[in-house]
matplotlib code that plots the C-alpha trace (Angstrom):
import matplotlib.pyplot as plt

x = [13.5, 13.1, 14.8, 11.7, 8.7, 10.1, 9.8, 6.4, 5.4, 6.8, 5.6, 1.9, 1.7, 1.2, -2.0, -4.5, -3.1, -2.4, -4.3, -2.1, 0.8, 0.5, -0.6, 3.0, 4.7, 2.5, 4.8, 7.9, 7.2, 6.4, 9.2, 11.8, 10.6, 11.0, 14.7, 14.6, 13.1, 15.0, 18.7, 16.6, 15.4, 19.1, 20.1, 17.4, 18.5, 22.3, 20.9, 18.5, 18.9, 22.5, 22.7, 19.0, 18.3, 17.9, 14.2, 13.5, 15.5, 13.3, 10.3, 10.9, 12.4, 9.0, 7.3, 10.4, 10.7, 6.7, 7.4, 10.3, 8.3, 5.7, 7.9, 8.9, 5.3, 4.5, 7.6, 7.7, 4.0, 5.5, 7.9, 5.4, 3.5, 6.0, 7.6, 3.8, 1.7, 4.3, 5.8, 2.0, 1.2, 4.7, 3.4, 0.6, 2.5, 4.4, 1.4, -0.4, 3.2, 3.5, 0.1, 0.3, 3.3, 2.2, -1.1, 0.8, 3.5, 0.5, -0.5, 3.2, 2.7, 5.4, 8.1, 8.5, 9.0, 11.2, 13.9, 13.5, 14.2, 12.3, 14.8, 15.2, 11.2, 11.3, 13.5, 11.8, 9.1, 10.5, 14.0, 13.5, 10.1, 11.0, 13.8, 11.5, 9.0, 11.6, 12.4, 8.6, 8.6, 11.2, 12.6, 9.7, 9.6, 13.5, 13.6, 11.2, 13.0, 16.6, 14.7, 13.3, 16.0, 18.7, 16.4, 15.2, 19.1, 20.3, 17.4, 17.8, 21.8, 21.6, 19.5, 21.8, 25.4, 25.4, 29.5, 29.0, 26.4, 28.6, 31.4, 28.9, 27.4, 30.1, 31.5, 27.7, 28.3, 30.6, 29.9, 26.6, 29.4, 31.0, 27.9, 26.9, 30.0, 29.9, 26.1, 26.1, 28.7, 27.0, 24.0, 25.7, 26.9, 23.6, 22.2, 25.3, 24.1, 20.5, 21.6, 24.3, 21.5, 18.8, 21.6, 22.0, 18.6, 18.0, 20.9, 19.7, 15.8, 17.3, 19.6, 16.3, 14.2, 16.3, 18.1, 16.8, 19.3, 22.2, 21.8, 21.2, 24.3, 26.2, 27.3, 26.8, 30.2, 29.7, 26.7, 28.8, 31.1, 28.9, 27.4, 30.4, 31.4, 28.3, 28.6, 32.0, 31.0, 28.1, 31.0, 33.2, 30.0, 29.4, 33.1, 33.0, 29.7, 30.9, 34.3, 31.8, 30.1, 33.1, 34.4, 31.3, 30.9, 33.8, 33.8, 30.4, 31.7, 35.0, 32.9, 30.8, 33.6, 34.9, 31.6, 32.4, 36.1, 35.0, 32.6, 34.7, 37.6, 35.9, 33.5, 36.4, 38.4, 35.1, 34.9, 38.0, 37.3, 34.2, 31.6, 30.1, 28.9, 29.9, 26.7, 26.2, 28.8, 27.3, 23.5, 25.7, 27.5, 24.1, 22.6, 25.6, 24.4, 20.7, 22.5, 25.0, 22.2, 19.8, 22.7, 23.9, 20.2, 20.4, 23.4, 21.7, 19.0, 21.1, 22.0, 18.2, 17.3, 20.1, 18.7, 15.0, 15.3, 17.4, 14.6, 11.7, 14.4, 14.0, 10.2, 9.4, 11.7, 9.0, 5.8, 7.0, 7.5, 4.1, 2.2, 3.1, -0.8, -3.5, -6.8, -8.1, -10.5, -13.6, -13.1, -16.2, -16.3, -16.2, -19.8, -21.6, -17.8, -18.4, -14.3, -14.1, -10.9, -9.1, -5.5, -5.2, -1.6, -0.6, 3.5, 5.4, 8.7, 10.0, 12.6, 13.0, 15.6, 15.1, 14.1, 10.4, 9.2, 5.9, 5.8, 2.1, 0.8, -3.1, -5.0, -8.7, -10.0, -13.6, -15.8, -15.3, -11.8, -9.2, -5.9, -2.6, 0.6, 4.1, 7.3, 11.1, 12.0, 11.6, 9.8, 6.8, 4.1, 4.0, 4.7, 1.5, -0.7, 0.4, -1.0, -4.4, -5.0, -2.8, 0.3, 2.5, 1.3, 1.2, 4.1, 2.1, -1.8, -4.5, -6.3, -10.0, -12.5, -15.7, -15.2, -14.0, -10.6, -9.0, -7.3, -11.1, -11.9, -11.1, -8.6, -10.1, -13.2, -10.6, -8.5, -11.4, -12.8, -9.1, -8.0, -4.7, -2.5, 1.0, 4.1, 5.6, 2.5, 2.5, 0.7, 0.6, 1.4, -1.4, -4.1, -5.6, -8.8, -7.5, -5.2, -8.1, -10.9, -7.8, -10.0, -13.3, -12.6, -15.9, -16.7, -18.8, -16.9, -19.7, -17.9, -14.5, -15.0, -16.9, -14.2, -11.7, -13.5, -13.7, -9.9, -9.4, -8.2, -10.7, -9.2, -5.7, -6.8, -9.1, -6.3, -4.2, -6.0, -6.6, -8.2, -9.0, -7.1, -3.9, -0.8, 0.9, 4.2, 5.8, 4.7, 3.2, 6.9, 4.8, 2.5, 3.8, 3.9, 0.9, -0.7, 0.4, -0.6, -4.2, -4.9, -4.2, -6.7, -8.8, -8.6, -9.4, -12.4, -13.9, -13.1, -14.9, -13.8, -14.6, -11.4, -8.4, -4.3, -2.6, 1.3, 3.0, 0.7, 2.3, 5.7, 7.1, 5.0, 5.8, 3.8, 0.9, 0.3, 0.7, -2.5, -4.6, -3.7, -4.3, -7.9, -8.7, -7.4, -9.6, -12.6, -11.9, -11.8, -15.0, -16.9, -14.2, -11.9, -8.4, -5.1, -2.4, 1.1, 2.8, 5.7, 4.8, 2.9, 1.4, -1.4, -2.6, -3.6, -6.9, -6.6, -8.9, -6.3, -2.5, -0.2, 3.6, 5.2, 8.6, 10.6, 9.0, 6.1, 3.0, 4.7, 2.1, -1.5, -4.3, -5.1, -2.7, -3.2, -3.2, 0.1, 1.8, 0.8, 2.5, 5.4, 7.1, 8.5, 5.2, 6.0, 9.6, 9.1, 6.4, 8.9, 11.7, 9.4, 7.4]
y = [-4.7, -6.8, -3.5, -1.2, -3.6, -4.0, 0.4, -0.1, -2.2, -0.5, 2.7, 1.2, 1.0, 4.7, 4.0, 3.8, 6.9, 9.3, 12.2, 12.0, 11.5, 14.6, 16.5, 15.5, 16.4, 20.0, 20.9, 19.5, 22.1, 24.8, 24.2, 23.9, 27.6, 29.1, 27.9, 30.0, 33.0, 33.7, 34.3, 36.6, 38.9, 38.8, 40.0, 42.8, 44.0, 44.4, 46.4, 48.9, 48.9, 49.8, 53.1, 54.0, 56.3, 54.2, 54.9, 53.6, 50.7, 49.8, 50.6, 48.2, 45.4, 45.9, 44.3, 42.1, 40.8, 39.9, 38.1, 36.3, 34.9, 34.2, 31.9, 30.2, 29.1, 27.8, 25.8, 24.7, 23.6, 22.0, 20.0, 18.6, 17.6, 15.3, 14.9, 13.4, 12.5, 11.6, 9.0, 7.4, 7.0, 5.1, 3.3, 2.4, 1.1, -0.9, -2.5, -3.4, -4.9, -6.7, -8.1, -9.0, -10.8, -12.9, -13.8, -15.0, -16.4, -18.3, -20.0, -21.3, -25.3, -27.2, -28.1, -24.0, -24.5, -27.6, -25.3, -22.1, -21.1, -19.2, -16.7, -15.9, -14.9, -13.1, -11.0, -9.9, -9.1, -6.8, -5.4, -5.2, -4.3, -0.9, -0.6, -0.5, 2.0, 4.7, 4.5, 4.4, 7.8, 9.7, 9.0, 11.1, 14.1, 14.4, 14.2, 17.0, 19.0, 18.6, 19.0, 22.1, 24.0, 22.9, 24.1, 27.2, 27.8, 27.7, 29.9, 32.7, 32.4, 32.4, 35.6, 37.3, 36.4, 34.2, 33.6, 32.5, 30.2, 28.7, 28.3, 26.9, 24.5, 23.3, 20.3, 19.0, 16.9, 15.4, 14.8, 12.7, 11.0, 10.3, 9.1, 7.0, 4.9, 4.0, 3.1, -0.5, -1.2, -0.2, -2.0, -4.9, -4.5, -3.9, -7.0, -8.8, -7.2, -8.3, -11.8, -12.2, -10.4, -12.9, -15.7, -14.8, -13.9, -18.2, -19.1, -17.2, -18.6, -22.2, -21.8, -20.5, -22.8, -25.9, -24.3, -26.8, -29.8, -27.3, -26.7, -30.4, -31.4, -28.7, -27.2, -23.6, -22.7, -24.8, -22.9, -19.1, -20.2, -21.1, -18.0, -16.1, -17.4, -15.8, -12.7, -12.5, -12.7, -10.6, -7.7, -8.2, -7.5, -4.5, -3.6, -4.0, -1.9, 1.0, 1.1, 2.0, 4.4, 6.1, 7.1, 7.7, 10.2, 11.8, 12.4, 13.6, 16.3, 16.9, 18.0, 20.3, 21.9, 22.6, 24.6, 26.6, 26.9, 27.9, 29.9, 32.1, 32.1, 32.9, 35.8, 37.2, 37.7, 39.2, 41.7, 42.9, 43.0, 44.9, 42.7, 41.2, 43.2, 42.2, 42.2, 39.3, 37.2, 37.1, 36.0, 33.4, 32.1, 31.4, 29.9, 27.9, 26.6, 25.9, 24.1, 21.9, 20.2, 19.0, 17.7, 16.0, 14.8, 13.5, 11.8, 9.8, 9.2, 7.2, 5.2, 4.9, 3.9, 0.8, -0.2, 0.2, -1.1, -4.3, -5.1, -4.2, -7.0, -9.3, -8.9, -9.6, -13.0, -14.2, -12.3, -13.7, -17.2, -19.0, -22.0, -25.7, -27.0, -24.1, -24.8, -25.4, -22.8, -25.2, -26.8, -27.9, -27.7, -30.9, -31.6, -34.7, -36.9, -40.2, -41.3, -43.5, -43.2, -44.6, -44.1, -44.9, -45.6, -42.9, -41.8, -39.1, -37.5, -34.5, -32.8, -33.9, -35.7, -37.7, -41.1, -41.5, -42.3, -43.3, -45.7, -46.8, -47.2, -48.1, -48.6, -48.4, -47.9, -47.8, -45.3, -45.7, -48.3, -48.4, -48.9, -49.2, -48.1, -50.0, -50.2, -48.8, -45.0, -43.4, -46.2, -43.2, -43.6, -39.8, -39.1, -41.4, -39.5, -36.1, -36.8, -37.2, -33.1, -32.0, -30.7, -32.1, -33.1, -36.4, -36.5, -39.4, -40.9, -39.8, -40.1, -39.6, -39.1, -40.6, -40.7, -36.8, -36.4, -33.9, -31.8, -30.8, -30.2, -26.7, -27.2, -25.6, -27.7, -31.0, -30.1, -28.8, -32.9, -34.3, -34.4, -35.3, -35.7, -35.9, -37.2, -33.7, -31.8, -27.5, -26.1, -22.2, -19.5, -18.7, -20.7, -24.0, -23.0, -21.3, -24.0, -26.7, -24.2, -23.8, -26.8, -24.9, -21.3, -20.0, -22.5, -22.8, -23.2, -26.0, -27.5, -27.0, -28.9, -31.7, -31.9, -31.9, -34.9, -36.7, -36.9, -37.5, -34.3, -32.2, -34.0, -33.0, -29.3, -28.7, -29.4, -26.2, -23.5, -21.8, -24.9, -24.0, -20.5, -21.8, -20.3, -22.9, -20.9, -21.3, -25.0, -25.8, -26.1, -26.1, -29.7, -33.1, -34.9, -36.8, -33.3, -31.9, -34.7, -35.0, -31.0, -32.0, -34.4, -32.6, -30.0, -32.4, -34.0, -30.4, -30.1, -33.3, -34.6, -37.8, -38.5, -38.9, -39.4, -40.6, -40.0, -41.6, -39.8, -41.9, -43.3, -40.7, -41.1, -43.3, -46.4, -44.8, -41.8, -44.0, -46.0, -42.7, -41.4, -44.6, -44.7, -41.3, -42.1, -45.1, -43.3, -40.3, -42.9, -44.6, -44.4, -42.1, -43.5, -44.0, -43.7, -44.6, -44.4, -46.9, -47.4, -49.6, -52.3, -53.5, -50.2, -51.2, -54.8, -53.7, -52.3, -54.1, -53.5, -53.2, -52.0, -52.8, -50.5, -50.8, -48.7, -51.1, -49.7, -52.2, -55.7, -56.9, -56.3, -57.4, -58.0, -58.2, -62.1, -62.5, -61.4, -63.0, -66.1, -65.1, -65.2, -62.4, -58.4, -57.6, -60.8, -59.9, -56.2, -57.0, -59.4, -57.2, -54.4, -56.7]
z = [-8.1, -4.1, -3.0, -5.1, -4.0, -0.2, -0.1, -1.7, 0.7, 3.7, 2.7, 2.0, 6.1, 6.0, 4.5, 7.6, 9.2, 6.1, 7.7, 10.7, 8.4, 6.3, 9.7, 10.8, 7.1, 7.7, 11.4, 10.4, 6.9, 9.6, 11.8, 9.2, 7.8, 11.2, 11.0, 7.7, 8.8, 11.6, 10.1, 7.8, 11.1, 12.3, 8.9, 8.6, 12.4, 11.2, 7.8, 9.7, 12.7, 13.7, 12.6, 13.9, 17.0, 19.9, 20.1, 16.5, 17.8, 20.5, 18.8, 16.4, 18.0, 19.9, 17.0, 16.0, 19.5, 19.6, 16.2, 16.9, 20.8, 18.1, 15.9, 18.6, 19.9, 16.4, 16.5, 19.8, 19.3, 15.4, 17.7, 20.4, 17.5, 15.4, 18.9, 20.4, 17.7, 15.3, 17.2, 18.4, 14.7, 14.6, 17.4, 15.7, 12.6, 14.9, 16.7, 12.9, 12.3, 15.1, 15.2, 11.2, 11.8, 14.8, 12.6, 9.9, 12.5, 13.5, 9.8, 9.2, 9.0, 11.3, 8.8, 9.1, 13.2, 12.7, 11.4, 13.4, 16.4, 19.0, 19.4, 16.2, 15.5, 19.0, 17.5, 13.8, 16.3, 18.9, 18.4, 14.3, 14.1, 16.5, 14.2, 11.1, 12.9, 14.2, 10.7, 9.4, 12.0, 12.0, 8.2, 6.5, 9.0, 8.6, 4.7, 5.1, 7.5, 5.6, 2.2, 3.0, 5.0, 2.8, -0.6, 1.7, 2.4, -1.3, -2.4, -0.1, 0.0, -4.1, -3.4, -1.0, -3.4, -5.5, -5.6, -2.1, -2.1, -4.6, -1.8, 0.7, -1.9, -3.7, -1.5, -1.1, -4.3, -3.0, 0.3, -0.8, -3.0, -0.1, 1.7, -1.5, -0.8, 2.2, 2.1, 1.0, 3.4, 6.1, 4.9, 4.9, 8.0, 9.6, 8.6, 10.0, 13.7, 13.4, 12.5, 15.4, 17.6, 16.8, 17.0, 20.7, 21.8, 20.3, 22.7, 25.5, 25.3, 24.8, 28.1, 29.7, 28.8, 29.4, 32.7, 34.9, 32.6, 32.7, 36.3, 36.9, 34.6, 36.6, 33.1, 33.9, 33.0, 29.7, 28.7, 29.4, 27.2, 24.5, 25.4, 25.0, 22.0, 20.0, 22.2, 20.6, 17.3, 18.2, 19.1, 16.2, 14.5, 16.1, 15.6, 12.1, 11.6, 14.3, 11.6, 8.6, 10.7, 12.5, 8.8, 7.5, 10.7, 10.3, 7.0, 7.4, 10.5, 8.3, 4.8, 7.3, 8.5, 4.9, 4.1, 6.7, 5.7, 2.3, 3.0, 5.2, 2.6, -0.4, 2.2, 2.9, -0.6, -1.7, 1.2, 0.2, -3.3, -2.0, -3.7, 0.2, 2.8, 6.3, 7.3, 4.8, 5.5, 9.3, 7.2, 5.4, 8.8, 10.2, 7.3, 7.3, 10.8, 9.4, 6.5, 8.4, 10.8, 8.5, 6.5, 9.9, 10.3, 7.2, 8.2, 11.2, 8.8, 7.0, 10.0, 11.0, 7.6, 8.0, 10.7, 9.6, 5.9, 7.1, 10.0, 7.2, 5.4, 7.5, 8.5, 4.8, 5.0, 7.7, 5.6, 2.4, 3.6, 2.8, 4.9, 3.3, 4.1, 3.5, 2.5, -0.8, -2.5, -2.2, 0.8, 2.7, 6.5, 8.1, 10.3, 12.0, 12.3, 12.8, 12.9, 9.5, 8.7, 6.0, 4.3, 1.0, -0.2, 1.5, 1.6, 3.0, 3.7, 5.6, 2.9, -1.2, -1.8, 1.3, 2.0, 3.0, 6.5, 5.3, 2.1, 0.5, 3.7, 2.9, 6.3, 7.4, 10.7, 11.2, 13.3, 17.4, 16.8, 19.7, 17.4, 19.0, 17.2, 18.0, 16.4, 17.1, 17.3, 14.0, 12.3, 11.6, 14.7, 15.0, 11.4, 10.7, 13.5, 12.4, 8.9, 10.3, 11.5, 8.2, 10.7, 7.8, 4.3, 2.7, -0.7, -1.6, -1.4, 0.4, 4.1, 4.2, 7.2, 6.8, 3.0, 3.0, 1.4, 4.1, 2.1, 0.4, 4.2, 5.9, 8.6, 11.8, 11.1, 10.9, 13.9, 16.1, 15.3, 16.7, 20.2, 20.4, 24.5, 23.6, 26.0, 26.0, 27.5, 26.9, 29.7, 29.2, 31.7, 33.9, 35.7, 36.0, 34.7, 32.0, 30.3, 30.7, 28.8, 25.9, 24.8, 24.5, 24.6, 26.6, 27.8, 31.9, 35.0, 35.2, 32.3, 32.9, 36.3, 34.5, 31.8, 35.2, 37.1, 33.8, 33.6, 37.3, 38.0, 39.8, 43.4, 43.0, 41.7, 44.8, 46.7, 46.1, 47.7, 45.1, 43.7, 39.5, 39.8, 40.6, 38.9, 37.6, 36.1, 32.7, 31.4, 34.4, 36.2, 39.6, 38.9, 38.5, 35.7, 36.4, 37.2, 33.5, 31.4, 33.8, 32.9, 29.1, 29.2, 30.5, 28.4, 25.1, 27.4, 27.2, 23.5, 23.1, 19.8, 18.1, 17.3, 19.9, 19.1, 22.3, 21.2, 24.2, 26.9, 29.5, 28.9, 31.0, 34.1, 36.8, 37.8, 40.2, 38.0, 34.8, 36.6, 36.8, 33.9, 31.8, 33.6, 32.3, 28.7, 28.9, 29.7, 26.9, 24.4, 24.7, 21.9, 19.8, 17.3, 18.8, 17.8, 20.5, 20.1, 22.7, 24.5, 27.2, 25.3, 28.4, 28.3, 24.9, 25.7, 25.6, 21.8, 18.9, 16.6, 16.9, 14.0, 14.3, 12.1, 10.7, 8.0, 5.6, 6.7, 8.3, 9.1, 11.7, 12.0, 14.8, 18.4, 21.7, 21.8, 17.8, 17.5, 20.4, 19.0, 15.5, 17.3, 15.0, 15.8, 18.4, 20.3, 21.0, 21.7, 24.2, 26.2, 25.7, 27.5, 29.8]

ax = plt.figure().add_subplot(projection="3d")
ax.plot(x, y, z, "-o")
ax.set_aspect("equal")
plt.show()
């Protein structure tokens, strides 16, 4: 039944271009008739025309000659066709593929990303979805082709003798047999190459994207070997799949061959039994050609159709894998934010069966609050600021914004209210100016510089000479750290949102650019509810409120000087960073 619904939905991406499809069915009908029509010219030449006067034979293949340049035309023209306009509607399958994919790639909540790897989704959207399109192409059009010629062939051969279209036919049974058998194996062993192909194409963008540690750590010869350990099992893969297909060639090539053994056999005892003309037996021999290569095509169709159906496979895992947080039928959009925010009992953790992070955590925070987060590593800072824009949903209780339960809110109109400058800072490929106006897509050169100067960038930027269109490179490999996490600021100054999450923006920087960059968080915050995760206790001083969370969840609650004086888990974390 998966196997039914996955063709119905493959073959529903015909749909948009079914004029251009059936245009394409209409040539490869045309061409696979001219295959059939022209063994039937040979066949009328050896009947008529040996015994004719030479001039009779000229005359005529006059006419026959015309027809035959004819034929050609129309199927030279039949092949440009499926050849040209076949293949751009399978391009254009590929792009609506592609592009649905990345869409839905795009609506996947992060507990998806926490267990994928980029590798793996490069390749369900490049080397399988070609796959799935050569297939979506080229599957039809041969069908067609091999349908017709090998129908065409039987009919006319039947015509001609019937005894010896029985010889030419009867090992096609089992030939398919043959085929049959070998199929599921070959399926299986398909699949097995696009996993081991997706498992190195993840290694290879890990290596790449960390190359800088392995070069640093000197492990290069670490990482080949790694490397050549999947590459190995990538082979044996390959191996095992070019085994099925070597016997399932050959057997193919061998049952061929036995048509036209038989056929030759059986044309001539009946020649000498004088029940098959010679002249015949040469018709036959041809048609025996026209018969043999659309069963070959059909052959590689079955290889094509491995590769396609397991890459349609494995584009559905991805389609059929639906976001965690979506947003409710009703919900409202989410306008005039003041920043009340309040969590009400709220718990949470990442997989069943494991033990929460978050546990009845009930906190309120009221419009414009500066509130610092503390506590050790993986006591739930992050987990409990993630909550907030819906990247992971609560297992337990609820968090509202200004009275607003936000899972009754949509989420672009909740996110596009949060700002959120993170330790790790993404810089994209490409420019200055365009990574800082990723916070207000059109938005003004006049308010990208504004947005710059208000995160004590502009200086530094002016200073390349290509000031705001400076390449940066991949992440932004050519700034500072400083520089990066100044540009992300930036970029949430010109979002402008009233409420800010500050995971660690400066635990990584050293002391000088820690100083600018603390100044420019100061200044985003004003007047914006704010939620900063801490490292270095000595930037939150400042804070109304500090939080020290522990795996029991909120142990300590006020300001910098309230909970020295407690004397309890803030006290000695501030002295053991101080």
């Amino acid at each position: 039944m998966k196997k039914k619904s996955n063709l119905k939905k493959l073959i529903s991406y015909y749909k948009p271009y079914k004029r251009l499809f059936w245009t394409d069915m209409f040539f490869a009908t045309v061409s696979a008739a001219v295959a059939l029509t022209i063994p039937l010219i040979v066949r009328y030449i050896a009947y008529n025309l040996v015994y004719e006067e030479r001039a009779v034979i000229l005359h005529t293949m006059l006419y026959l000659g015309a027809g035959l340049l004819l034929l050609v035309a129309i199927d030279c023209y039949s092949r440009f066709y499926i050849g040209n306009y076949g293949h751009v509607m399978g391009a254009k399958i590929e792009y609506d593929m592609r592009a649905e994919i990345f869409a839905h790639m795009q609506k996947l909540s992060f507990s998806f990303y926490d267990d994928a790897q980029v590798g793996q989704l490069m390749s369900r959207i490049t080397t399988d979805l070609f796959d799935i399109t050569e297939l979506l192409h080229h599957g039809p059009e041969n069908i067609i082709l091999s349908v017709i010629k090998i129908a065409g062939a039987l009919v006319i051969l039947v015509n001609i003798n019937w005894m010896l279209a029985i010889a030419a036919f009867v090992m096609v049974p089992i030939m398919f047999f043959f085929a049959s058998k070998l199929y599921r194996k070959m399926r299986r062993a398909s699949r097995r190459n696009r996993q081991k192909i997706a498992e190195i194409n993840a290694q290879i963008e890990d290596n790449l994207s960390g190359i800088r540690v392995v070069k640093s750590f000197a492990n290069e010869e670490i990482e080949n070997q790694k490397f050549q350990k999947g590459n190995d099992g990538f082979l044996e893969s390959k191996k095992n799949s070019y085994h099925y297909m070597g016997m399932f060639q050959a057997g193919m090539a061998g049952f061929t061959t036995l048509i036209q053994v038989c056929v030759l056999v059986t044309g001539a005892v009946l020649i000498a039994y004088g029940r098959l003309q010679v002249q015949d037996l040469i018709t036959f021999m041809l048609y025996i050609s026209v018969f043999t290569e659309p069963v070959r095509t059909l052959v590689d169709f079955t290889e094509q159709f491995q590769n396609g159906y397991t890459g349609f496979e494995r584009f559905r895992e991805i389609m059929d894998t639906k976001p965690d947080i979506v947003d409710a039928k009703d919900a409202k959009v989410l306008t005039d934010v003041k920043g009340d925010i309040c969590f009400d009992h709220v718990s949470f953790a990442y997989q069943e069966n494991q033990d929460e992070v978050l546990n009845e955590v009930s906190l309120n925070v009221p419009a414009g609050a500066y509130m610092a987060l503390v506590g050790s590593s993986g006591a739930g800072k992050t987990t409990l600021c993630s909550l907030i824009p819906r990247f992971y949903e609560t297992t337990g209780g609820n968090i509202y914004i200004d009275g607003h339960n936000i899972k009754e809110i949509t989420l672009k109109s909740l996110r596009d209210n949060i700002g959120i400058v993170q330790q790790d800072v993404y810089l994209f490929a490409g420019t200055i100016y365009e990574n800082i106006s990723y916070g207000k897509p059109g938005a003004t050169r006049e308010e990208v510089i504004a947005a710059a100067k208000n995160a004590n960038a502009h200086d530094f930027i002016m200073s390349f000479p290509d000031g705001y269109d400076t390449d940066i490179g991949q992440r932004g490999i050519k700034l500072s750290g400083g520089q990066k996490q100044r540009l992300s600021i930036a970029r949430v100054f010109l979002k402008n949102p009233p409420i800010l999450i500050f995971d660690e923006a400066t635990s990584a920087l050293d002391n000088e650019s820690e100083r600018v960059v603390q100044e420019s968080l100061e200044k985003l915050a004003k007047n914006r509810t704010t939620f900063v995760i801490a490292h270095r206790l000595t930037t939150i001083q400042n804070a109304e409120r500090i939080l020290v969370l522990t795996e029991n969840g909120i142990a300590e609650s006020g300001s910098h000087d309230e909970l020295l004086a407690k004397g309890g888990i803030y006290e000695k974390l501030y002295h053991m960073h101080a």
